[in-house]
C-alpha positions in Angstrom: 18.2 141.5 -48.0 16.8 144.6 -46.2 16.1 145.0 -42.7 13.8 147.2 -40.8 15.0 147.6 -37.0 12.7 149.1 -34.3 14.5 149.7 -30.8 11.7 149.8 -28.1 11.1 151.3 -24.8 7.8 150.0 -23.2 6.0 150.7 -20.0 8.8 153.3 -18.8 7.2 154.8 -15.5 8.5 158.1 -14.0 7.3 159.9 -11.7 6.7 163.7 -13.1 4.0 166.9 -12.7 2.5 167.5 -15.8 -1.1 169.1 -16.1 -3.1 171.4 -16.5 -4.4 172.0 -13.2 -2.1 173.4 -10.4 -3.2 170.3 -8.1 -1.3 168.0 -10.7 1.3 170.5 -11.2 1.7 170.6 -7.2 1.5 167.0 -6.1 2.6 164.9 -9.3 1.5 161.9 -10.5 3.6 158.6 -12.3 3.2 158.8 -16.2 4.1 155.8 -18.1 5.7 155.8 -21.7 6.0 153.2 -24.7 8.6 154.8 -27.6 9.4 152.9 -30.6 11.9 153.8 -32.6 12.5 153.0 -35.9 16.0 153.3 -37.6 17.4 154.2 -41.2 19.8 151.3 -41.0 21.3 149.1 -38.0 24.7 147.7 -39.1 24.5 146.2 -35.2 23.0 143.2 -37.0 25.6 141.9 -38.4 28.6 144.0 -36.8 27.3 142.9 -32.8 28.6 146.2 -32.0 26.4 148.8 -29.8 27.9 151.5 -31.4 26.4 150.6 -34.9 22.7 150.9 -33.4 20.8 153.1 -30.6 21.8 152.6 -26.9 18.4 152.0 -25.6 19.9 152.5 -21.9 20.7 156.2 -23.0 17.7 156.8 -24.8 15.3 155.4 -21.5 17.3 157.8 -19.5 17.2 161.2 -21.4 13.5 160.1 -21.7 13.1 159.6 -17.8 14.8 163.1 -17.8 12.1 164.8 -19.7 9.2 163.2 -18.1 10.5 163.9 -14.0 11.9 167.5 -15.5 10.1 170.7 -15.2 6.4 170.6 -15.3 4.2 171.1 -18.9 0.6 171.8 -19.3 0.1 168.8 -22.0 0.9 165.3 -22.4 1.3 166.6 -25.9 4.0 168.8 -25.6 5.8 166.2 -23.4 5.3 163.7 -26.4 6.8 166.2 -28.8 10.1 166.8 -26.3 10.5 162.9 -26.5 10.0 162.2 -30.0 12.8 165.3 -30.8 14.9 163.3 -28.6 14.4 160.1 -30.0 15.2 161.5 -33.6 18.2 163.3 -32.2 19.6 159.5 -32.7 21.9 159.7 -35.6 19.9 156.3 -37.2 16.5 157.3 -36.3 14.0 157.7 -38.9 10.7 157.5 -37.6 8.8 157.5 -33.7 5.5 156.9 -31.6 5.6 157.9 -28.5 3.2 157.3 -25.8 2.2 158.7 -22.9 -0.3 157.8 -20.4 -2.0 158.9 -17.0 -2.8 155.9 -15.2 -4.2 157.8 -12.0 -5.9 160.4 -13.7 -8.3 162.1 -11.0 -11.6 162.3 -13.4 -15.4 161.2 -12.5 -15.3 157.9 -14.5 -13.8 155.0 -13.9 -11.1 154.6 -16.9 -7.5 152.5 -17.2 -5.5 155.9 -18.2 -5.3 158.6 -20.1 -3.1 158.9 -22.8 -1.2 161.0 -26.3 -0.1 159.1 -28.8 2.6 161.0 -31.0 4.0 159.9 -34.2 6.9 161.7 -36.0 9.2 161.2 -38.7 12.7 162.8 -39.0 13.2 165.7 -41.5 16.7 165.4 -43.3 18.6 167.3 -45.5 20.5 166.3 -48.2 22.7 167.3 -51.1 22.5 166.2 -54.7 24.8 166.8 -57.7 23.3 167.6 -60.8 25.3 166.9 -64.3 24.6 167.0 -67.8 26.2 166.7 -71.0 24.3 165.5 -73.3 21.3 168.0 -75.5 19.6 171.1 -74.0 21.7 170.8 -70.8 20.4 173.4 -68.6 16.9 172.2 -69.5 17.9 168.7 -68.5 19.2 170.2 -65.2 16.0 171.7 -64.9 14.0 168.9 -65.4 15.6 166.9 -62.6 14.9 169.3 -60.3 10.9 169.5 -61.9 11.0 165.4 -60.8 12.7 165.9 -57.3 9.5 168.4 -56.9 6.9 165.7 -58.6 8.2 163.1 -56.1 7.1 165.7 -53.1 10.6 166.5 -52.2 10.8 169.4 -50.6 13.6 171.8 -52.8 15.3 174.4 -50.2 18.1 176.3 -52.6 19.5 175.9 -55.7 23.3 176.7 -56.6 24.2 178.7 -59.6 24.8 176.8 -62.8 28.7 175.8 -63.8 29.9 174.8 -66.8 32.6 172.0 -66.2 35.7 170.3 -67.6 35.2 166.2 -67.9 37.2 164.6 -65.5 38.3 161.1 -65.8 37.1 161.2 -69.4 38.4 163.8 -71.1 36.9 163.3 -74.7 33.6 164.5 -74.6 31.6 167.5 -74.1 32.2 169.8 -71.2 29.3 169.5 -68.6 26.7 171.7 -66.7 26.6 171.1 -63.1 24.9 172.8 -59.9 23.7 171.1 -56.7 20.0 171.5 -55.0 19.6 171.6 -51.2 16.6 169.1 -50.4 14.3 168.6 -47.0 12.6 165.3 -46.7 11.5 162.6 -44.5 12.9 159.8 -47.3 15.6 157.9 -45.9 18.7 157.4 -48.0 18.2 154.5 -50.0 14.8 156.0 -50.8 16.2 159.2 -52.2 18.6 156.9 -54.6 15.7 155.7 -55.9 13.9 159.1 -56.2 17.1 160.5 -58.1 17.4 157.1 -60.4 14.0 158.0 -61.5 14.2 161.3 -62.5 18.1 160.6 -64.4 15.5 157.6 -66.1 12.9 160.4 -66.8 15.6 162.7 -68.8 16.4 159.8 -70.7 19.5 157.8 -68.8 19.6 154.1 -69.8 21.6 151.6 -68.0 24.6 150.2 -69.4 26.9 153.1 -70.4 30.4 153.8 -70.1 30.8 154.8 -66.7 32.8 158.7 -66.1 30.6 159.0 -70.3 28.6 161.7 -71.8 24.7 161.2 -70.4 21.8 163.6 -70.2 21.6 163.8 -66.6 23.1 162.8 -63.7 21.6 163.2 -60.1 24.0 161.7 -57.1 23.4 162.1 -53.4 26.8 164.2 -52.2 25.8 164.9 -49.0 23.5 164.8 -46.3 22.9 166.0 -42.3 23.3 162.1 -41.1 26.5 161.7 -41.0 28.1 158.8 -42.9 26.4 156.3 -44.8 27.4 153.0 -46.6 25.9 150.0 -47.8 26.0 148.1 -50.9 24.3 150.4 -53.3 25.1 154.1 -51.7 28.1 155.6 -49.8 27.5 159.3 -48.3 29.2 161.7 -48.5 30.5 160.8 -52.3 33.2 158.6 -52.1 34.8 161.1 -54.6 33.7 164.2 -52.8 36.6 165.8 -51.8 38.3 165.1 -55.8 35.9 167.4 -57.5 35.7 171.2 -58.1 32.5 170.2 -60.3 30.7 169.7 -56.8 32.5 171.0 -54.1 32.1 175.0 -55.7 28.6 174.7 -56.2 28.0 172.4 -53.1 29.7 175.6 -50.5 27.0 177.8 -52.3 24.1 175.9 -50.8 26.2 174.5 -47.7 28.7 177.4 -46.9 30.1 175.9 -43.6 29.4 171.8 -44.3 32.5 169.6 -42.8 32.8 166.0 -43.8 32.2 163.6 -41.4 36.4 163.1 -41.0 36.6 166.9 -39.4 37.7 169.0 -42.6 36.0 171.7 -43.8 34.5 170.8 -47.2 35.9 174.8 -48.0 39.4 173.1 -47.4 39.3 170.5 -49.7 37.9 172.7 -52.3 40.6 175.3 -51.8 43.3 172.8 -52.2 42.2 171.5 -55.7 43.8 173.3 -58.5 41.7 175.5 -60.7 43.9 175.1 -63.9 43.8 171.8 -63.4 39.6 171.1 -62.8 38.2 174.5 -64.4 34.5 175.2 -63.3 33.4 178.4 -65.2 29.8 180.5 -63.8 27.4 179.7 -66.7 25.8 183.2 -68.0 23.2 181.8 -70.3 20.3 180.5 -67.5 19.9 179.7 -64.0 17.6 176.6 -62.3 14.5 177.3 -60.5 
């Protein structure tokens, strides 16, 4: 079961000074806004805990804030400030805002004026890329052509590393990098975006898990925070364990700290090299 949680804000009136004429600017006028906010996840459902969802009070009163603050030509640009507020939410995904005028001073007789604003949240994430299996660096490749195809905006590409197995040790010694993405998918929707290009370089369901494949495309990190539900932790449960990602990882995210306060840099710095060799691969970058 999947939900899809909307916290909402209607009929909010402030009193504020927007406009473009001086007259508004100078006497002021009450707006009223509607904001719905729609959220990546909401374990408040089940959890009944305030902190697992978006504290509407909050929200209505940075809004408030904005509307009574300094004045602003446009009911557009006050729309904008709102909806990057709203998505400042650590679960927001997605946001229409509206504003109105109902004592708009105009030669008709009219309800209100009003901008309607609709936004989605940009996010970044991070995503592993592995191969073992045939023309490696062109299965690498390929994974990054489908992240493209699925209109997934590619930011930075890591150098290419050629990798010891880990937790099986007899089979052939891996490619990896990691590609910096931007998009407005939410998690779950990048899982399946990565599932389909692994299926597209030929990755079949059913193998030995840790085993040789072709390619192998996993969500690492991302700008939210921490994730988890049934299909998909973030960051990698196994994160901090692997030289494979963390040294290509700090190329495209020099500075990232996990969600528990540590530097990723630490974690990678206290893994042994001898022990989890990851070797700069000469013969071909990504791009």
């Amino acid at each position: 079961m999947s939900d899809t949680v909307s916290v909402i804000i209607r009929g909010l009136e402030v009193f504020g000074r927007h406009g473009v004429f001086a007259s508004e600017q100078e006497l002021g006028q009450r707006f009223v806004v509607d904001v719905e906010l729609t959220l990546l996840s909401c374990p408040g459902v089940g959890s009944d805990d305030l902190a697992d969802t978006v504290d509407y009070a909050v929200l209505t009163d940075a809004i408030a804030e904005i509307v009574a603050g300094p004045p602003k030509r446009l009911l557009e640009h006050v729309a904008g400030r709102i909806a990057d507020r709203a998505l400042a939410e650590q679960r927001a995904h997605r946001v229409l805002v509206e504003v109105r005028k109902p004592d708009v001073a105009l030669p008709h007789v009219l309800e209100a004026t009003a901008v309607r604003l609709e936004r989605v949240r940009e996010m970044t994430y991070w995503l592993g890329l592995g191969s073992n299996l045939g023309d490696r660096l062109a299965n690498l490749q390929g994974v990054v052509d489908a992240l493209r195809d699925a209109e997934v905006i590619v930011e930075e590409l890591s150098p290419v590393y050629e990798t010891a197995p880990r937790e099986i040790s007899d089979q052939p010694p891996f490619l990896n990098a990691v590609v910096r993405v931007r998009t407005t998918y939410g998690p779950r929707e990048v899982l399946a975006v990565a599932e389909r290009a692994e299926r597209q370089l030929g990755r079949t369901g059913g193998g030995t898990r840790f085993g040789p494949r072709t390619a192998d495309c996993d969500i690492v990190f991302w700008d939210g925070g921490v994730w988890s539900d049934p299909l998909l932790e973030i960051p990698h449960p196994r994160l901090t364990e692997r030289r494979f990602v963390l040294v290509p990882l700090l190329d495209v995210g020099a500075g990232l700290v996990h969600p528990d306060g540590h530097a990723l840099a630490d974690y990678a710095s206290a893994l042994d090299p001898e022990k989890q060799p990851v070797r700069r691969w000469p013969d071909g970058a990504l791009g």
